[in-house]
C-alpha positions, 0 to 999 in steps of 0.5 A: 543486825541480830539479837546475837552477840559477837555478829560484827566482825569486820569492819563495815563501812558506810557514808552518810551527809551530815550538814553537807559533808561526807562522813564515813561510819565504821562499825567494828566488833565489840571491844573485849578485855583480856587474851584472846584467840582464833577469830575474836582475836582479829576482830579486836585487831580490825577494832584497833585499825579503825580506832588509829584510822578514825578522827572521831570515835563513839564510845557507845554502852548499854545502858540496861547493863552494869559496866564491865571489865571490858568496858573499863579495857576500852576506855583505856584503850580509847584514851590512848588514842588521843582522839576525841571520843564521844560517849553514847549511852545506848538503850535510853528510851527505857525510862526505869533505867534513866538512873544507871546512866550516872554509872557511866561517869565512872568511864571518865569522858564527861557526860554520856549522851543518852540515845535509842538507836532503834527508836531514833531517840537523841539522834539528831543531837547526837549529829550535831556533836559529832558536827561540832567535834569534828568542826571541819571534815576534810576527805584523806587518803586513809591507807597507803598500800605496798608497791609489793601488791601490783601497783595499787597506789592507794585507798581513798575515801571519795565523794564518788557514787558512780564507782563500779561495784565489784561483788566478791561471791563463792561458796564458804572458805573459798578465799573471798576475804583473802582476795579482798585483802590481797587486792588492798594490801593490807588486813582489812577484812579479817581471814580464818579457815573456820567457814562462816567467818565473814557475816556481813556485806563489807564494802571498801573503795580501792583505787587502781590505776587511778579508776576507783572501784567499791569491792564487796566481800560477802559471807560464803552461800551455802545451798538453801537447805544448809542455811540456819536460821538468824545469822546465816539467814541475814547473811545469806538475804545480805549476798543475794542483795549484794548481786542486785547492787553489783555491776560484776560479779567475780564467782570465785571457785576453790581449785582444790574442792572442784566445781560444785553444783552449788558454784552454778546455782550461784551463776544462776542467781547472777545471770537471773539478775543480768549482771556481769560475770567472771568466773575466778579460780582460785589456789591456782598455786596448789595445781601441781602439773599443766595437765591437771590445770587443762582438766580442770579447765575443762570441767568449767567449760562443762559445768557453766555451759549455760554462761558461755560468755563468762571470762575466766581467770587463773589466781592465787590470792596466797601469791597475788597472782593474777589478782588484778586481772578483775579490774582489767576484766571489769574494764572491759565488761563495763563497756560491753554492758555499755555497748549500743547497736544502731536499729539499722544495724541490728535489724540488717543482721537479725534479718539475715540470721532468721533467714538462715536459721527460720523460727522452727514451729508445731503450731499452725500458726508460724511465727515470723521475725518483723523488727527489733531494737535495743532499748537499754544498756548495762545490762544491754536489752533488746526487744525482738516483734515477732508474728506469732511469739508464743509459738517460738520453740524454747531453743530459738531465743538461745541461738537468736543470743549465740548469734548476737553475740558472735557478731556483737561480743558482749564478752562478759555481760548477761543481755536481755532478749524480750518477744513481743507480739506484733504492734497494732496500728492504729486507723485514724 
């Protein structure tokens, strides 16, 4: 949310309950009157989507404002649809202003319910209008995509939270809604190449071979010291959330501008976070020779070193090529982040590896592996006891989680490794 007009583009979806159903809110850009092009353009072609997709529409206007000619073009618009429309006069907590909402009746939908939707003025009966419009809500399938897209049958609103949350992250005018509107078929999310388009976090439920998964196309981060202040702020706080709330995340990279510093500092922010991690390069089809696909490749290596466990994926989200290999890749990160190690088991290999390779020191004080055990999954974490853990050199964890994940995989997922001193025991 921001002072500045024009903020949301897309559209942006969330579920709430309502008298014990499940309803799906959409907020869509303003409705506007007249030609319009570029990016406004398609935000008013997102804003008629949802309107044919609804089965309830709230009209909502500023009560503090005169009308409009927009507002009058939307009415039009609105009673077209032939669905049944709600008119929400925002802004009535201003008692100076009671008087302008007879100016409403003018819209033709009756009387405007009077609400303050930041004070939470009118709201509750504001609920129970949209309950008794709506009567009974029954959940439907709401888009049917192409064969032509990879086999995705179809995109349904499901009472299902356990669906895995598949983050779509990257630098500005990389191809992030691109993918996302490849991956669905259709024009959910709206596409330009003026950078910054996307502004908000967009969540939308796709089903793929009958597993149902949340994507989450975010605005494109910029290096801290770029961002401005409003709007790029928000949406920068919104990306950065949008890793903490993800089970994996695809770090899409742009082929043709090459690796920045800016793509590792974003696989930073998701390993510091331990959540899974493909790394998706995309325009694969502007690569011109196999050579140059083999450098580039190459250069990943170098670049992300420190995440060597990251799968990697070739894609062109113009072609549809490869697309769907993220949800075969999540499958399978999912179930490393789910991986569990027997005590037994991991204590056998630790001892065998630390004798290999003993804990290195310049402290007098040695220290010395004892046990360990994992004590969490997705991430997987393990705790490791040691006589003397403050001395350990700073290289031992790194070849301690080489080794694990040599013998134990973890292809995919960020572990947690925490030293702990030896547990005193108590005498009785």
């Amino acid at each position: 949310m921001a002072k500045e007009a024009g903020t949301t583009r897309d559209r942006i979806t969330q579920k709430f309950k309502l008298h014990g159903n499940e309803i799906l809110l959409v907020d869509t850009g303003g409705v506007q009157h007249g030609e319009l092009e570029n990016i406004e353009a398609k935000v008013q072609l997102q804003a008629k989507h949802a309107i044919e997709e609804a089965d309830l529409i709230l009209f909502v206007v500023d009560i503090s404002q005169e009308l409009t000619a927009d507002d009058f073009s939307a009415a039009d618009t609105l009673r077209k649809s032939k669905k049944p429309i709600i008119l929400a006069a925002n802004k009535s907590d201003n008692k100076s202003l009671e008087e302008n909402v007879y100016n409403f009746y003018e819209l033709g939908f009756g009387d405007p319910m009077q609400i303050s939707a930041i004070h939470t003025m009118g709201i509750e009966k504001l609920k129970d209008k949209i309950f008794s419009t709506l009567k009974v809500f029954a959940p439907r399938t709401s888009l049917t995509t192409s064969p032509a897209f990879g086999g995705v049958s179809e995109i349904e609103i499901k009472n299902d939270s356990a669906n895995p949350n598949i983050c779509i992250l990257g630098k500005p005018n990389v191809g992030k809604s691109s993918l996302v509107n490849a991956l669905l078929g259709s024009e959910k999310v709206i596409v330009s190449e003026i950078p910054g388009t996307t502004r908000d976090i967009v969540d939308i439920e796709i089903t793929y071979n009958d597993k149902t998964y949340n994507l989450i196309d975010t605005a494109g981060l910029k290096k801290p010291g770029q961002i401005k202040r409003g709007i790029e702020k928000f949406s920068s706080i919104r990306c950065l959330g949008a890793i903490t709330k993800s089970d994996v995340v695809v770090l899409l990279i742009d082929s043709q501008t090459g690796i920045t510093n800016q793509d590792c500092h974003i696989a930073q922010k998701v390993l510091e976070n331990k959540k899974g991690l493909i790394l998706a390069v995309n325009k694969t089809d502007l690569i011109e020779s196999e050579e140059e696909k083999d450098r580039m490749l190459m250069r990943l290596k170098r670049k992300f070193e420190f995440v060597p466990w990251a799968p990697v994926v070739l894609i062109s989200a113009k072609d549809k090529e490869n697309i769907f290999e993220i949800f075969s890749l999540t499958e399978k990160i999912l179930i490393e982040q789910n991986k569990r190690i027997s005590t037994n088991e991991l204590n056998s290999f630790l001892q065998k590896i630390t004798r290999k390779h003993l804990p290195a020191s310049a402290k007098f004080k040695k220290p010395k592996f004892l046990y360990a055990t994992q004590v969490e999954t997705s991430p997987p974490k393990f705790v490791l006891f040691f006589k003397h853990p403050e001395n350990l050199h700073f290289s031992y964890p790194r070849y301690l989680e080489n080794e694990i994940r040599k013998e134990y995989g973890f292809i995919g997922t960020a572990i947690n490794l925490k030293f702990k001193g030896k547990v005193a025991v108590k005498q009785s």
